[in-house]
BATIRO-724371 format. One record per atom (N, C-alpha, C): residue number from 1; residue in three letters; x, y, z. Coordinates in nm, 3 decimals, padded with zeros to 5 digits. Last residue first. Layout:
REM residues N
NUM;ala;X;Y;Z
...
END
This chain:
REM residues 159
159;unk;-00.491;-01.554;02.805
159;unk;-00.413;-01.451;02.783
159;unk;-00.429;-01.389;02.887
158;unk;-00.492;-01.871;03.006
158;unk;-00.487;-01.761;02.955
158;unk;-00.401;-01.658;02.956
157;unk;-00.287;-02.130;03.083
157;unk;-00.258;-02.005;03.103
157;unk;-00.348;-01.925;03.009
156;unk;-00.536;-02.463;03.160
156;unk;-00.374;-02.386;03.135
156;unk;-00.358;-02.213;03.125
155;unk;-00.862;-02.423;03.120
155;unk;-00.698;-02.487;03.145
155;unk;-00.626;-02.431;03.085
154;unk;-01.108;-02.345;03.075
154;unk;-01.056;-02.309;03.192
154;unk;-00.927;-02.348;03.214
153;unk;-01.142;-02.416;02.698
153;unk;-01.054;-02.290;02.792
153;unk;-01.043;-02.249;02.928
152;unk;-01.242;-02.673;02.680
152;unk;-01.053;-02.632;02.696
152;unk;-00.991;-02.503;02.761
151;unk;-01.450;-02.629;02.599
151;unk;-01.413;-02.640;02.689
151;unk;-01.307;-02.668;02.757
150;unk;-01.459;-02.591;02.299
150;unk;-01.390;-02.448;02.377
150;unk;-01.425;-02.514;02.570
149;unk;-01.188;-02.703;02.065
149;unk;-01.306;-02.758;02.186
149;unk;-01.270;-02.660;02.310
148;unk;-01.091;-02.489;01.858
148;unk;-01.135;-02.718;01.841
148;unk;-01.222;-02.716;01.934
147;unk;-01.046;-02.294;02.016
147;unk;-01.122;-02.254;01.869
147;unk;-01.162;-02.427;01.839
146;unk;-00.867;-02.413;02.212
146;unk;-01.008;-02.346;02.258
146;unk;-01.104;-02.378;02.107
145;unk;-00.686;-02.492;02.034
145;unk;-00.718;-02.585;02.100
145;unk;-00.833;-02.513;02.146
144;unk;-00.554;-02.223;01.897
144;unk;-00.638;-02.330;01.838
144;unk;-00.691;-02.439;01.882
143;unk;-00.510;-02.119;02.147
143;unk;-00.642;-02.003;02.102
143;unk;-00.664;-02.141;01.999
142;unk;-00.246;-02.239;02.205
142;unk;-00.393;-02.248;02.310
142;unk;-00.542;-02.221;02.235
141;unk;-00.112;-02.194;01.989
141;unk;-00.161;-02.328;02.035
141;unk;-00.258;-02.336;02.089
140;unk;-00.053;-01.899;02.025
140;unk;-00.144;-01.964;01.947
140;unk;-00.192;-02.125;01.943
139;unk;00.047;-01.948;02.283
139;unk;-00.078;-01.859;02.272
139;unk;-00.141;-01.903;02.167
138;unk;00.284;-02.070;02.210
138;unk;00.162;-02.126;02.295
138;unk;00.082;-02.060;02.293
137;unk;00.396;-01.854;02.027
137;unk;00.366;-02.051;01.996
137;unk;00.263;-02.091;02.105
136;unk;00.467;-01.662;02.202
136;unk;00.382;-01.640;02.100
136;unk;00.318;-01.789;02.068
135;unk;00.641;-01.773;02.379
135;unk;00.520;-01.739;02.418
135;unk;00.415;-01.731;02.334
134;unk;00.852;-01.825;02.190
134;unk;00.751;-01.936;02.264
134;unk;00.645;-01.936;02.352
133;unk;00.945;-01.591;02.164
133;unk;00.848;-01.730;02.044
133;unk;00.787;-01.821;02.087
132;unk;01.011;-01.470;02.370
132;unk;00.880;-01.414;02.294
132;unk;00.862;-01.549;02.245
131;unk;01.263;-01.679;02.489
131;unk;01.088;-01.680;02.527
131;unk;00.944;-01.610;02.447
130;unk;01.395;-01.635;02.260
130;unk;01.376;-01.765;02.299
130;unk;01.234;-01.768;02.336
129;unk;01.453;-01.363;02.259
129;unk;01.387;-01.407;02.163
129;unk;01.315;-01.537;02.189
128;unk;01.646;-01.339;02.507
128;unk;01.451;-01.298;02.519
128;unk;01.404;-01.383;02.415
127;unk;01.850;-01.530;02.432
127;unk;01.760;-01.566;02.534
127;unk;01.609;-01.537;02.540
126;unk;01.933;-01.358;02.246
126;unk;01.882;-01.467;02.194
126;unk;01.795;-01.573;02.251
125;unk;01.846;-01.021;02.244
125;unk;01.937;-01.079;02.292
125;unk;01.857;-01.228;02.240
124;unk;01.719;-00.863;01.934
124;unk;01.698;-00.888;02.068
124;unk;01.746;-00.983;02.120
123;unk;01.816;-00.678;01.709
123;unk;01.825;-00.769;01.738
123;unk;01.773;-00.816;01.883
122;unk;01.704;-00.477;01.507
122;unk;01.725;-00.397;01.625
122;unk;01.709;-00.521;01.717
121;unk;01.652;-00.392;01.154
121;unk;01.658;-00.472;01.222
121;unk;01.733;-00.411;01.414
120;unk;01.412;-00.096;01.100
120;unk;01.577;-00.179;01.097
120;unk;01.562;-00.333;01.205
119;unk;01.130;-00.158;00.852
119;unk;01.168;-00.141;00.977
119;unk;01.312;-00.196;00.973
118;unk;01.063;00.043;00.560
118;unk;01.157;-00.089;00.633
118;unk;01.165;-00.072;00.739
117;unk;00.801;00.211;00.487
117;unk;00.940;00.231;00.529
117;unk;00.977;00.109;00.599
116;unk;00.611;00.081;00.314
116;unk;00.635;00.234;00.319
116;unk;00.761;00.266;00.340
115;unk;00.494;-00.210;00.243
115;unk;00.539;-00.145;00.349
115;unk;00.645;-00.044;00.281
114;unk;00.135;-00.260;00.207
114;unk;00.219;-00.242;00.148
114;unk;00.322;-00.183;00.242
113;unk;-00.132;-00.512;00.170
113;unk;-00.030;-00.407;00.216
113;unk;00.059;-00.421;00.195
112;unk;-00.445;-00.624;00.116
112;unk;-00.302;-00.613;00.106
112;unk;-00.244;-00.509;00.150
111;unk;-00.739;-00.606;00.159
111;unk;-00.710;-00.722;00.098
111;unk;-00.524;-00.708;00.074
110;unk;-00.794;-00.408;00.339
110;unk;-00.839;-00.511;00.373
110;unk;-00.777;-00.640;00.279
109;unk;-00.504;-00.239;00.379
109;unk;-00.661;-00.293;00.352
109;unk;-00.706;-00.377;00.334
108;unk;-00.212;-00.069;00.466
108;unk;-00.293;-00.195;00.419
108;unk;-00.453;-00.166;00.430
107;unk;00.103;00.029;00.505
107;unk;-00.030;00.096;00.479
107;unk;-00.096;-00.046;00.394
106;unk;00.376;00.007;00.724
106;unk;00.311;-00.046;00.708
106;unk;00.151;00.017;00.648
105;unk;00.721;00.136;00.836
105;unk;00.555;00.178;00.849
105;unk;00.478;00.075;00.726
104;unk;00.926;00.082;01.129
104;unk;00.871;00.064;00.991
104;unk;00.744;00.133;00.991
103;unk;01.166;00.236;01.355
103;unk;01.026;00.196;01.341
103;unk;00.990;00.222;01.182
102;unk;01.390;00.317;01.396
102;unk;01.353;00.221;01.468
102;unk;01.271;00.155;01.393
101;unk;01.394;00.612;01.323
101;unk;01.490;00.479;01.315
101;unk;01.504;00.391;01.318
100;unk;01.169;00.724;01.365
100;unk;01.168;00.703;01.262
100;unk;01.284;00.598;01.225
99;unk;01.091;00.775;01.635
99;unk;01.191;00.739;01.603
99;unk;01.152;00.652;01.473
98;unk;00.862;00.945;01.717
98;unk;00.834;00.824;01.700
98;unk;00.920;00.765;01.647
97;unk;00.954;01.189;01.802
97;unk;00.897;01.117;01.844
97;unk;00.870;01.014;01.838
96;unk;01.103;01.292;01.523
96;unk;01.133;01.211;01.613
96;unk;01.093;01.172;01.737
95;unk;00.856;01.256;01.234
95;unk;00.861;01.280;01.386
95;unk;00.952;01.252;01.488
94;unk;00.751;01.049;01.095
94;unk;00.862;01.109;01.028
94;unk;00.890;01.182;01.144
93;unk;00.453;01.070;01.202
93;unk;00.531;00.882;01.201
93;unk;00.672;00.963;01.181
92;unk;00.311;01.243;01.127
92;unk;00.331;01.242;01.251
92;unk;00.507;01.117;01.322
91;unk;00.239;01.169;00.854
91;unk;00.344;01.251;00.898
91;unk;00.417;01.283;01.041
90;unk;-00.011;01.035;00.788
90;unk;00.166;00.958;00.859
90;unk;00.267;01.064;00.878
89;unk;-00.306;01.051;00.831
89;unk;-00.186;01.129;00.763
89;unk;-00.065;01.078;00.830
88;unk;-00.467;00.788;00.587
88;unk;-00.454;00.802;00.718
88;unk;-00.331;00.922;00.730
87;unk;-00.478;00.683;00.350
87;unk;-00.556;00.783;00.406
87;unk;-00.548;00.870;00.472
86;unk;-00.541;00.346;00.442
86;unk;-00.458;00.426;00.344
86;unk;-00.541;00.594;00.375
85;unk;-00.413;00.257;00.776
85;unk;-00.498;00.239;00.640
85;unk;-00.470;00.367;00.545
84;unk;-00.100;00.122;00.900
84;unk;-00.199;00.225;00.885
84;unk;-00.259;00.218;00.822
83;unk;00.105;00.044;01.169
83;unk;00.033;-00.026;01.045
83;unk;-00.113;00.081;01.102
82;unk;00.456;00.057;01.239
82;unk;00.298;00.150;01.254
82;unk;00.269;00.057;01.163
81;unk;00.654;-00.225;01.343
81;unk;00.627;-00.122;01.260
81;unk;00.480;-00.031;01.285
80;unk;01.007;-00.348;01.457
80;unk;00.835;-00.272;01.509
80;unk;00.796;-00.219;01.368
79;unk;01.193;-00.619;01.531
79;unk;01.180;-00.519;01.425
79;unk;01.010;-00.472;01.458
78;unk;01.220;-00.761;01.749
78;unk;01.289;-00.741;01.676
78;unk;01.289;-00.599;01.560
77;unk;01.072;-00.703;02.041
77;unk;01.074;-00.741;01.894
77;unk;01.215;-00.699;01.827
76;unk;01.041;-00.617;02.309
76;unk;00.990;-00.745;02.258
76;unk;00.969;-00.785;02.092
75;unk;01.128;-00.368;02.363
75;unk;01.182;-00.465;02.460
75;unk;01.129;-00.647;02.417
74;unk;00.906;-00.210;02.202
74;unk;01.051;-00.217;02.119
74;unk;01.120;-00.351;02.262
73;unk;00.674;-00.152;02.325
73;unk;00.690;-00.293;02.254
73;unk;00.809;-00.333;02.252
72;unk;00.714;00.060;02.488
72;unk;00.696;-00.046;02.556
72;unk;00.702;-00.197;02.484
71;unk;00.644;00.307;02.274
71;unk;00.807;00.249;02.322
71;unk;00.809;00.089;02.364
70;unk;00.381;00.325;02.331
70;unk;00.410;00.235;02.167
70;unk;00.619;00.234;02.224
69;unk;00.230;00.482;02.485
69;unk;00.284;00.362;02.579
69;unk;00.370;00.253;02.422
68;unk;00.120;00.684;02.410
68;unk;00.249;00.737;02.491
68;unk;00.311;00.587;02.495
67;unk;-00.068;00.811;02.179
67;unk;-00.003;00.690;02.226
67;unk;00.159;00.741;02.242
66;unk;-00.230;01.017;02.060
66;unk;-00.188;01.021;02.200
66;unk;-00.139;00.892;02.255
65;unk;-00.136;01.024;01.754
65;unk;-00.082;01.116;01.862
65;unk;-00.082;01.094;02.016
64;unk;-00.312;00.836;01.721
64;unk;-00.161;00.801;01.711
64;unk;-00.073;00.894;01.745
63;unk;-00.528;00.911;01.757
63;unk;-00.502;00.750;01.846
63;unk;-00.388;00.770;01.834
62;unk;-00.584;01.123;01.620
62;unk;-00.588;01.127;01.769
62;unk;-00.514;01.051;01.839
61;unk;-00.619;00.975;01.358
61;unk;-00.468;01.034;01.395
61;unk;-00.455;01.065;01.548
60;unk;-00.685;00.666;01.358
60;unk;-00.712;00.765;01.359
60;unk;-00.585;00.838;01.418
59;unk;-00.544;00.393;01.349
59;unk;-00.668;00.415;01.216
59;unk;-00.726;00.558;01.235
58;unk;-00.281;00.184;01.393
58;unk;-00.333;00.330;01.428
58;unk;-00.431;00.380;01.322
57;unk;-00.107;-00.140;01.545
57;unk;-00.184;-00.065;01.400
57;unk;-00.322;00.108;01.475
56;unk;00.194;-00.226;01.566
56;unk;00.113;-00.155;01.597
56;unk;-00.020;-00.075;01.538
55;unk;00.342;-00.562;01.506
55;unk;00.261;-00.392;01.489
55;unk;00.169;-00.318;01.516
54;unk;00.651;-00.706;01.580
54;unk;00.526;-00.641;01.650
54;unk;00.466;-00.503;01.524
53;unk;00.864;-00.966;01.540
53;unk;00.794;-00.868;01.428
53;unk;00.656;-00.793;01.539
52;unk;01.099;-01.166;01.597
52;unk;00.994;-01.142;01.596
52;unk;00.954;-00.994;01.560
51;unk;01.301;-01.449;01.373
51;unk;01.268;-01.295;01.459
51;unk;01.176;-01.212;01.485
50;unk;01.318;-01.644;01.239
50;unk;01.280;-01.643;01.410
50;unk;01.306;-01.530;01.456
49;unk;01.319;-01.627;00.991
49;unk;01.480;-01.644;01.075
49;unk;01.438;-01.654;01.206
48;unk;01.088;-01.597;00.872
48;unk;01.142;-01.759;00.840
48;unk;01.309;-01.733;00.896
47;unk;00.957;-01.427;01.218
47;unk;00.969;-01.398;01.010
47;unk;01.039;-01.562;00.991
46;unk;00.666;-01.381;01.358
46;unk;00.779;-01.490;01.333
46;unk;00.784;-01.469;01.202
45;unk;00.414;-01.126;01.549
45;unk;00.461;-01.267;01.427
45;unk;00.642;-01.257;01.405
44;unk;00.165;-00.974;01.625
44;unk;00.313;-01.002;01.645
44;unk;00.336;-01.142;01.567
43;unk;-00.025;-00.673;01.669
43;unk;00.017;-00.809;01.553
43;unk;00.120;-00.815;01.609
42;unk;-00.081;-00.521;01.900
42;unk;-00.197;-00.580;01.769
42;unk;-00.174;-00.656;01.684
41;unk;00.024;-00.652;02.189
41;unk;00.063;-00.598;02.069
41;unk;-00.063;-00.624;01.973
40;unk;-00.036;-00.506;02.523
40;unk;-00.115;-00.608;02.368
40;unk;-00.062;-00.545;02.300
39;unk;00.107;-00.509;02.825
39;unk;00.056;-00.430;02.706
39;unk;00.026;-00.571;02.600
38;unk;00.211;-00.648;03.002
38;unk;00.071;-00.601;03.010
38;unk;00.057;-00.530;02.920
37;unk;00.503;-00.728;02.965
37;unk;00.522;-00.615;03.037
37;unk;00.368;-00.552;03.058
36;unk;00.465;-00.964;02.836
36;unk;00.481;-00.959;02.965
36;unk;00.507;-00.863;03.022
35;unk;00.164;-00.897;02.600
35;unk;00.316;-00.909;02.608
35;unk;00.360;-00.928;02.780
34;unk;-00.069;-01.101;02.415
34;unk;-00.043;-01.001;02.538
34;unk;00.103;-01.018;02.533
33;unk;-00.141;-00.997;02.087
33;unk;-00.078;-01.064;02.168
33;unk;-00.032;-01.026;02.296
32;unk;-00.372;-00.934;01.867
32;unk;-00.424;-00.891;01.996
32;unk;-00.324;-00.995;02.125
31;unk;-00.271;-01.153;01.585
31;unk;-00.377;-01.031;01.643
31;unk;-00.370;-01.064;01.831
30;unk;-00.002;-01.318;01.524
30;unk;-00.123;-01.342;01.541
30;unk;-00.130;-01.250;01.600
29;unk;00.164;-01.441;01.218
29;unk;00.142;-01.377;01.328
29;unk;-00.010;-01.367;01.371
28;unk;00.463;-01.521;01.002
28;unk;00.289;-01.607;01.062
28;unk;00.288;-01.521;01.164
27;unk;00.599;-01.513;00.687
27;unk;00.583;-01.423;00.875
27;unk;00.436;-01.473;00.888
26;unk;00.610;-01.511;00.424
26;unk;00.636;-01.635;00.505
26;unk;00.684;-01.601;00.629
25;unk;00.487;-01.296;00.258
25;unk;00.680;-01.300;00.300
25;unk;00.687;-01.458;00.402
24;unk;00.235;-01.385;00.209
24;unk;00.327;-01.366;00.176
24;unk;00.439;-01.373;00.123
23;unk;00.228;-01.292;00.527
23;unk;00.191;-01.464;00.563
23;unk;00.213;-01.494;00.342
22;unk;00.222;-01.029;00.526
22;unk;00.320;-01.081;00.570
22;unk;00.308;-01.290;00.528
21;unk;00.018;-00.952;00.360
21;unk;00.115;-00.911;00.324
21;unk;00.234;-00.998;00.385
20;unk;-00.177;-01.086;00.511
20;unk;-00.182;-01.130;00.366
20;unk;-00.045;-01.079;00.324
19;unk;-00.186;-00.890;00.748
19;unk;-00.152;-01.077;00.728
19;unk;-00.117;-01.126;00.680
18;unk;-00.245;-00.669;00.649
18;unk;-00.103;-00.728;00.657
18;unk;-00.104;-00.820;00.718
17;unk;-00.517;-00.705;00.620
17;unk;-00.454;-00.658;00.488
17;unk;-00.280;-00.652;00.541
16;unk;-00.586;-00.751;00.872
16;unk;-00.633;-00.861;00.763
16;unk;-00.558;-00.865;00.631
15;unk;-00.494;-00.498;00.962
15;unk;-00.460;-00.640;01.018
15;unk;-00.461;-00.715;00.917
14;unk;-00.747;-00.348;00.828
14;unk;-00.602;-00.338;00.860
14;unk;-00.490;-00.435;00.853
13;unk;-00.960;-00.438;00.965
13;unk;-00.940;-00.478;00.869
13;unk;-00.812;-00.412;00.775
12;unk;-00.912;-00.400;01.227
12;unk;-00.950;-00.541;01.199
12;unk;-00.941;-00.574;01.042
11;unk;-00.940;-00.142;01.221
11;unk;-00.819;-00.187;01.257
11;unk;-00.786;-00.328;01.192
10;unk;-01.179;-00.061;01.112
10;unk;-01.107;-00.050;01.022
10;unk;-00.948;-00.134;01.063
9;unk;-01.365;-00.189;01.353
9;unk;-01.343;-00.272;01.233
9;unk;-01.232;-00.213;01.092
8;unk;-01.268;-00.043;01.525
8;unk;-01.201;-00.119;01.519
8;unk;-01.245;-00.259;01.462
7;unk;-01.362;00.200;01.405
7;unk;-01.259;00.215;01.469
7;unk;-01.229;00.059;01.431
6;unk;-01.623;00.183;01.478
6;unk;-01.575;00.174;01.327
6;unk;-01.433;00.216;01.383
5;unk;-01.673;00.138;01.726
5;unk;-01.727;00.038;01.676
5;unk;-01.642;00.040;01.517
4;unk;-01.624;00.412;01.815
4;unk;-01.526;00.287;01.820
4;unk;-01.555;00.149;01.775
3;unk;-01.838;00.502;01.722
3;unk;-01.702;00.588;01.645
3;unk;-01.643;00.500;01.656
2;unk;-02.134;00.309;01.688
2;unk;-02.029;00.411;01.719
2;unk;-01.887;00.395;01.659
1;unk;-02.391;00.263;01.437
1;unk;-02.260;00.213;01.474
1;unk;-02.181;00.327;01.540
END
């Protein structure tokens, strides 16, 4: 197995362990969401006020030092957080580089997680919100209409 092969089954199983954390708190989200600025959030989800939630999840410290492009979410959520496996050194996260103001932190496994530091709330006008959710809503609509009958997927908007 290569390095990125375990890479991103620890991510995958990361994820899995704040699903459970969030789905929960009654936040539904879904893995690998394209955003309209071309970046993929690794989790984005809907808390029970309609505010949206992006995380970023980081399983090696390299990865989380050389991510230049993790600002680019904050224009599409409400509240951001790092999501990390346990282990992992977060000090980098306390950094004002990574505006510790802004940004929650999130440590999970495969079967739960736990969140470290509260992300602030950091409201997004009511218009954007409008469209993230409803981008998010059709994406997942689409991915469960493919996942029913995958000859569904030359229609309508892929990711």
């Amino acid at each position: 197995m290569t390095d990125s092969q375990t890479e991103a089954q620890t991510a995958a199983i990361v994820a899995r362990g704040i699903a459970r954390l969030f789905a929960r708190n009654d936040i539904w989200c879904l893995a690998e969401m394209p955003l309209r600025n071309g970046r993929r959030a690794d989790l984005m989800g809907v808390d029970p006020k309609g505010r949206v939630i992006i995380v970023e999840i980081k399983v090696q410290r390299g990865d989380l030092l050389g991510d230049g492009k993790w600002p680019d979410y904050l224009d599409h959520c409400d509240r951001f957080f790092w999501g990390v496996p346990p282990g992992l050194d977060r000090g980098p996260l306390d950094g004002a580089d990574y505006r510790p103001d802004c940004c929650g932190i999130i440590v999970a496994d495969g079967y739960d997680g736990e969140i470290l530091r509260p992300a602030p709330l950091h409201p997004l006008a009511a218009a954007r919100r409008k469209v993230e959710v409803e981008r998010l809503a059709r994406t997942a609509l689409r991915r469960a209409t493919v996942a029913l009958d995958p000859h569904c997927a030359p229609w309508g908007t892929p990711e």
